[in-house]
C-alpha positions as CSV (number, residue, x, y, z in Angstrom):
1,X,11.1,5.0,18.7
2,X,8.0,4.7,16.8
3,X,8.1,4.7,13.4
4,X,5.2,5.5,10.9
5,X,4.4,4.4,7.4
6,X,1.4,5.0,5.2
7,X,0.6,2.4,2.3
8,X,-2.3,2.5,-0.3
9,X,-4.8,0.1,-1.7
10,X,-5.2,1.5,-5.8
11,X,-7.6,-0.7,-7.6
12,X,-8.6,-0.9,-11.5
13,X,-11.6,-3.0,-11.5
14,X,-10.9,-6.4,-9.8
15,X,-7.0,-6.1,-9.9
16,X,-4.8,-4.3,-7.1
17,X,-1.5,-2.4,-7.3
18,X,1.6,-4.2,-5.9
19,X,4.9,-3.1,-5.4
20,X,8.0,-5.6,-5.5
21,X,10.6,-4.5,-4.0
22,X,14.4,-4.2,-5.1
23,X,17.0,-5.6,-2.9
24,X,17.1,-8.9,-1.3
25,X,15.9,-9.8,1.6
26,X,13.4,-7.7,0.7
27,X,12.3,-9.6,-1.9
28,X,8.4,-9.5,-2.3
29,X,5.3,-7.6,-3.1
30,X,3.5,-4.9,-1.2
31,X,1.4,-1.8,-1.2
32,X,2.5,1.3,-2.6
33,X,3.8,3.7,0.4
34,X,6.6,4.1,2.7
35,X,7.4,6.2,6.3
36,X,6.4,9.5,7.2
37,X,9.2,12.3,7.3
38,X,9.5,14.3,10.1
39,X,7.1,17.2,9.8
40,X,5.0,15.4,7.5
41,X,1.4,14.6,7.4
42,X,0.5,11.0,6.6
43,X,-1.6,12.7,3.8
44,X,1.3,14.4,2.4
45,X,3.3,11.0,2.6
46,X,1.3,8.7,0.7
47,X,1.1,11.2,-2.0
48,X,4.3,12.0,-2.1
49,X,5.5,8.1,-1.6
50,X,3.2,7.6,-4.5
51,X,4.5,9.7,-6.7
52,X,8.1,8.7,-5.6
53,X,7.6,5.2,-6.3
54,X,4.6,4.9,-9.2
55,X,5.5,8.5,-11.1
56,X,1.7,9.5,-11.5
57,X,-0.3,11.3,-8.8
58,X,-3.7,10.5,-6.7
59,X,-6.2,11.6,-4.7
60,X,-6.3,9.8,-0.9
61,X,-9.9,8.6,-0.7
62,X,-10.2,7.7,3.1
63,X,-8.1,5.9,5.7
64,X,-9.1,1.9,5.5
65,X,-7.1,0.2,8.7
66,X,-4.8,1.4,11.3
67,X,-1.9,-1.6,11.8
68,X,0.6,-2.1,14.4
69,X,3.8,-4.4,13.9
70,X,5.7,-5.2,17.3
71,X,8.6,-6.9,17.5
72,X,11.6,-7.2,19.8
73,X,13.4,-4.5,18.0
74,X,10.7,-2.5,16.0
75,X,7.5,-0.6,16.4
76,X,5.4,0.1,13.4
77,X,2.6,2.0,13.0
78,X,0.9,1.6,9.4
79,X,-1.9,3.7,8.3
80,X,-3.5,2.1,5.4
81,X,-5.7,4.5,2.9
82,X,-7.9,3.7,-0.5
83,X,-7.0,5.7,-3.6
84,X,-9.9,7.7,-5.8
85,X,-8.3,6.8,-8.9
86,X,-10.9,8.7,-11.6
87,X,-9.1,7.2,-14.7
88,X,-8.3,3.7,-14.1
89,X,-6.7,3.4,-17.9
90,X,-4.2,6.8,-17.7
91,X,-3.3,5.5,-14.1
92,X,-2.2,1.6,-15.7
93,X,-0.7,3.4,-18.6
94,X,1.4,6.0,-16.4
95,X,2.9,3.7,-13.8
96,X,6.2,2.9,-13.7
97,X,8.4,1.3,-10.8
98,X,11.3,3.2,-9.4
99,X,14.9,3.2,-8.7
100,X,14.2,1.4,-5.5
101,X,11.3,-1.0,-6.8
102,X,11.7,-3.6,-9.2
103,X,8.4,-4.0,-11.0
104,X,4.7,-2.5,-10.6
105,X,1.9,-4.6,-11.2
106,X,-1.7,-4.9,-11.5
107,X,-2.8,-8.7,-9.6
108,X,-6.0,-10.0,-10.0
109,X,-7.1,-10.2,-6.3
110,X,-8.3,-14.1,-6.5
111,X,-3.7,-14.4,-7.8
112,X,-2.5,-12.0,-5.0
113,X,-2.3,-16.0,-3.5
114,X,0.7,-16.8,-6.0
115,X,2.4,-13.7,-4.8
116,X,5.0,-13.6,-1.7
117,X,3.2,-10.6,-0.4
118,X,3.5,-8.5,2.9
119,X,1.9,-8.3,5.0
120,X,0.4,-11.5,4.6
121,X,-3.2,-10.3,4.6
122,X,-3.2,-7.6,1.9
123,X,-5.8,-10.2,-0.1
124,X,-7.8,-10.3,2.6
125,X,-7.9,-6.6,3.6
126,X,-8.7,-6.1,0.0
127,X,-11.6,-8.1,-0.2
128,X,-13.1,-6.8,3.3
129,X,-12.6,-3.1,1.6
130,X,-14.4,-4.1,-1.3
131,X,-17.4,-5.5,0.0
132,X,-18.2,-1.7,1.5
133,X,-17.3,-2.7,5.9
134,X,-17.0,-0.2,8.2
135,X,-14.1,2.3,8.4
136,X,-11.9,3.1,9.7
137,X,-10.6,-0.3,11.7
138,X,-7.9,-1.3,14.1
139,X,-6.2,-4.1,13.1
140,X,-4.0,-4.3,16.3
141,X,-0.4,-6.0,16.3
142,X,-0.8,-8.0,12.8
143,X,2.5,-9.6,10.9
């Protein structure tokens, strides 16, 4: 079985929203998101994933990279979309982690380094979306 998440880059100036997540082993920092529900766009999850997790609504803006994660016992198929976030201030003031995340945080991209963060390459994913490339892109099976 295939399974299919949908995760979101949400910036406020040169600073990026991470996620750290709650119980151990699943102890480090990612994009906002999660999987799909059956029946369920992948529109309708990241907004409702967002809301979930971060308690304050957004806009999807457009999808950014299409990533696969194969392993022996998994299949993952990530869609990865930016967020048009019209108020950066209300948005920093209105998030707040969840039940199942442990703390919310804007990084400065040039400290997501210092982070334990996964995947690996959110930093540089970030930076490619930044300086305006092409999208949508495949990013094949990355880890």
């Amino acid at each position: 079985m295939i399974e299919i998440t949908c995760r979101v880059f949400i910036f406020s100036g040169n600073e990026i929203l991470l996620c750290k997540q709650k119980n151990p082993p699943r102890d480090y920092w990612t994009l906002p998101g999660g999987s799909v529900y059956e029946g369920e766009t992948i529109i309708e999850c990241i907004q409702r994933e967002i809301v979930e997790e971060l308690g304050v609504s957004i806009k999807v803006d457009q999808l950014l990279y299409i990533r696969e994660m194969i392993t022996d016992i998994r299949h993952r198929v990530e869609f990865y979309f930016s967020a048009d976030v019209a108020n950066d201030d209300f948005v920093k003031s209105q998030v707040s982690a969840c039940s199942e995340i442990e703390a919310v945080k804007f990084i400065l991209l040039d400290e997501v380094s210092n982070y334990i963060v996964k995947p690996e390459c959110i930093s540089d994913l970030a930076t490619r979306y930044l300086n305006d490339e092409i999208f949508p892109q495949y990013l094949g099976n990355v880890r």
